[in-house]
ZADO-1210 file (C-alpha; in nm, 4 decimals, padded with zeros to 6 digits):
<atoms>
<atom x="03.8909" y="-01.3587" z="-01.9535" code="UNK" pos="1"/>
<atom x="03.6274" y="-01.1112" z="-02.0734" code="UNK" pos="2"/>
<atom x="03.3445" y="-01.1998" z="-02.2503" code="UNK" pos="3"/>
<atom x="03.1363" y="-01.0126" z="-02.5034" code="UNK" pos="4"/>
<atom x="02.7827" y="-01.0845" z="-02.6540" code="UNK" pos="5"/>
<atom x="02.8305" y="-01.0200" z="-03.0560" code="UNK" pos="6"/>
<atom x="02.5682" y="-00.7846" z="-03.1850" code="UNK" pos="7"/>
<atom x="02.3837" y="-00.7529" z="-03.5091" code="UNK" pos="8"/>
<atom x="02.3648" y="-00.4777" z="-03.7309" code="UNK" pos="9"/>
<atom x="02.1237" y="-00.2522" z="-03.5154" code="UNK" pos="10"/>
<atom x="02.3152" y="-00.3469" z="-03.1857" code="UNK" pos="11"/>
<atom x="02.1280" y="-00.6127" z="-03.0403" code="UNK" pos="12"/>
<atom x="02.2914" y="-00.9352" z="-02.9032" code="UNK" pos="13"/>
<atom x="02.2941" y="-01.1982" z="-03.1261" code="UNK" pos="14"/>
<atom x="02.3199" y="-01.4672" z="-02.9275" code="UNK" pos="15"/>
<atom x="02.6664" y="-01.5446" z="-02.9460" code="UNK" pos="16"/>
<atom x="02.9420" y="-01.4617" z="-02.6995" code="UNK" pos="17"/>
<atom x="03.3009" y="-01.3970" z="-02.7849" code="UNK" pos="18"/>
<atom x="03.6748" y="-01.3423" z="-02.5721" code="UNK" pos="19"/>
<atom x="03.7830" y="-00.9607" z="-02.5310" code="UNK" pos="20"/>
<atom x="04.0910" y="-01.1357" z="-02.7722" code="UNK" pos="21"/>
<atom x="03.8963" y="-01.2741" z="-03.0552" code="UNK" pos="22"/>
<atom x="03.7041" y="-00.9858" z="-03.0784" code="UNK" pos="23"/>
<atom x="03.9625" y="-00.7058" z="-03.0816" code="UNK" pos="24"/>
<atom x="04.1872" y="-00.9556" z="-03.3177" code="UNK" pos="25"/>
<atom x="03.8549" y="-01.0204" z="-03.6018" code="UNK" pos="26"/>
<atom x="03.6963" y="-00.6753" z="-03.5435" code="UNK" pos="27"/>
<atom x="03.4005" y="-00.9117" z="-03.4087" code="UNK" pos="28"/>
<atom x="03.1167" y="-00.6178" z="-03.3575" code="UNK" pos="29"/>
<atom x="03.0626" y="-00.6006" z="-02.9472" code="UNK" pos="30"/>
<atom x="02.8788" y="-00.3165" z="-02.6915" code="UNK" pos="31"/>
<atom x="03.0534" y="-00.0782" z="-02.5360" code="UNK" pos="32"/>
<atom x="02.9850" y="00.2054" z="-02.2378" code="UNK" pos="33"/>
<atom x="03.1220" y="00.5745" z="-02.3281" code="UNK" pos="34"/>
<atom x="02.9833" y="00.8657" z="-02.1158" code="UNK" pos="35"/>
<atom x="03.0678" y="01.2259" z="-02.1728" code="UNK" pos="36"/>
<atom x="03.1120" y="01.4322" z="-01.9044" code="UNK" pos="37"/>
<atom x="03.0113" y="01.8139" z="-02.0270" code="UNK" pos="38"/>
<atom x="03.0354" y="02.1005" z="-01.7791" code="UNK" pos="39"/>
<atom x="03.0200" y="02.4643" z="-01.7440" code="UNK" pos="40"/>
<atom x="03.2548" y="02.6397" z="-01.5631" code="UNK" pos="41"/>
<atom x="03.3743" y="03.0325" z="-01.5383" code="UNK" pos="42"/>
<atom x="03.1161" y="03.0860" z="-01.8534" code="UNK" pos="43"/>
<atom x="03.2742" y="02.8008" z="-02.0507" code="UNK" pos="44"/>
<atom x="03.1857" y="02.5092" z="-02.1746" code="UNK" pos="45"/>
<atom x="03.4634" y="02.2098" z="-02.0959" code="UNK" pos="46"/>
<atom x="03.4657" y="01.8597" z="-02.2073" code="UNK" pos="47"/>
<atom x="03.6271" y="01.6185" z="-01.9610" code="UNK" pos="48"/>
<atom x="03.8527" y="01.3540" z="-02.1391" code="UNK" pos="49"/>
<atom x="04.0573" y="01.0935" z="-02.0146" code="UNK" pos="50"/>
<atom x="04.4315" y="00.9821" z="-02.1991" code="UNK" pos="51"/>
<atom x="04.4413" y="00.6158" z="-02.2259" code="UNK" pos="52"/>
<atom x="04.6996" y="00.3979" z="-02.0847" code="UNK" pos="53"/>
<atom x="05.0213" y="00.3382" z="-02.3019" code="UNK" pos="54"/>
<atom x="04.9711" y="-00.0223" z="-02.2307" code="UNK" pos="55"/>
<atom x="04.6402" y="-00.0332" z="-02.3873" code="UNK" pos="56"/>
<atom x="04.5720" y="-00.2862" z="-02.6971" code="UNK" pos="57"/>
<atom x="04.4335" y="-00.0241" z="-02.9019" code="UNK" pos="58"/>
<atom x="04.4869" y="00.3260" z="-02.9445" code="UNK" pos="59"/>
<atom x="04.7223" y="00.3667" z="-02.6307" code="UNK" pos="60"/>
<atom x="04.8581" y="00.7022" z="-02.5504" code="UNK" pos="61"/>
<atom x="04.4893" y="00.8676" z="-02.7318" code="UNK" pos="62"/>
<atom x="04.2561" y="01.0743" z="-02.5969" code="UNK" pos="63"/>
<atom x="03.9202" y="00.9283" z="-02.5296" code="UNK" pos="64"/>
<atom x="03.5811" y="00.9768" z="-02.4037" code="UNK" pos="65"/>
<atom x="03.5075" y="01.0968" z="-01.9611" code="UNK" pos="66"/>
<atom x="03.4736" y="00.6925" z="-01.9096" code="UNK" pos="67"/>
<atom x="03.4394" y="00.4130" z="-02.1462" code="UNK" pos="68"/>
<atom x="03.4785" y="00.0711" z="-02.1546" code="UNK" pos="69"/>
<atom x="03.3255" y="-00.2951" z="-02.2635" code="UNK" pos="70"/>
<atom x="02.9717" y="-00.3827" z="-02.1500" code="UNK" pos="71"/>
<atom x="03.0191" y="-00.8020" z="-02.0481" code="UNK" pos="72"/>
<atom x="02.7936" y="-01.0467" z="-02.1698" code="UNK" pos="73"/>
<atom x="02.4870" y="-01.0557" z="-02.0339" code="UNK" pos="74"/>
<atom x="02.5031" y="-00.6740" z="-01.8315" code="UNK" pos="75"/>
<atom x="02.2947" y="-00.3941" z="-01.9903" code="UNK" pos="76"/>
<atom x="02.4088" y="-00.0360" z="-02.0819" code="UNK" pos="77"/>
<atom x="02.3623" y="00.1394" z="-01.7667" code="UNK" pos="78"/>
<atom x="02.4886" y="-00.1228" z="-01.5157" code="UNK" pos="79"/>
<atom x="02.8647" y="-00.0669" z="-01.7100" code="UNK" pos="80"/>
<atom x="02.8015" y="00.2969" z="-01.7856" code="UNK" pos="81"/>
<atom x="02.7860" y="00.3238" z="-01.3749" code="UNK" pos="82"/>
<atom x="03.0423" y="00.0821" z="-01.3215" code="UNK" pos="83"/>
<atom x="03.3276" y="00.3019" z="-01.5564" code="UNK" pos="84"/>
<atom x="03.2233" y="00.6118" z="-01.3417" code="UNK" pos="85"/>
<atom x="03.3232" y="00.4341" z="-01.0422" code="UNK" pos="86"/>
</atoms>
């Protein structure tokens, strides 16, 4: 089961922790990792994206950002930022 910390309005944890389910299913506000990678190549610029599972809960099929994904209770920004990469 994943675990979340709930944030406030400016994005801080607020203390509480909530299931990957009860968030997604309440729209429960919860940190998340996306990291754009942006490169130049034959004189152009290129975005790298990544299509998303069909078997994803939300948005499956879509288009989405070089790497994403949920930051766990209790990790910071980076540590999952470096962990999607991988």
């Amino acid at each position: 089961m994943e675990l979340f910390d709930v944030i406030d309005s400016k994005g801080n944890p607020a203390g509480q922790i909530v299931s990957r389910e009860k968030a997604h299913a309440e729209g429960i506000p919860h940190r998340t990792a996306h990291i754009w990678i942006i490169r130049k190549k034959e004189g152009r610029v290129q975005i790298l994206l990544q299509k998303r599972s069909q078997n994803k809960d939300s948005f499956p099929g879509c288009y989405d950002t070089s790497s994403a994904g949920h930051i766990p209770a209790g990790v910071d920004f980076e540590d999952s930022a470096l962990r999607e990469l991988r």
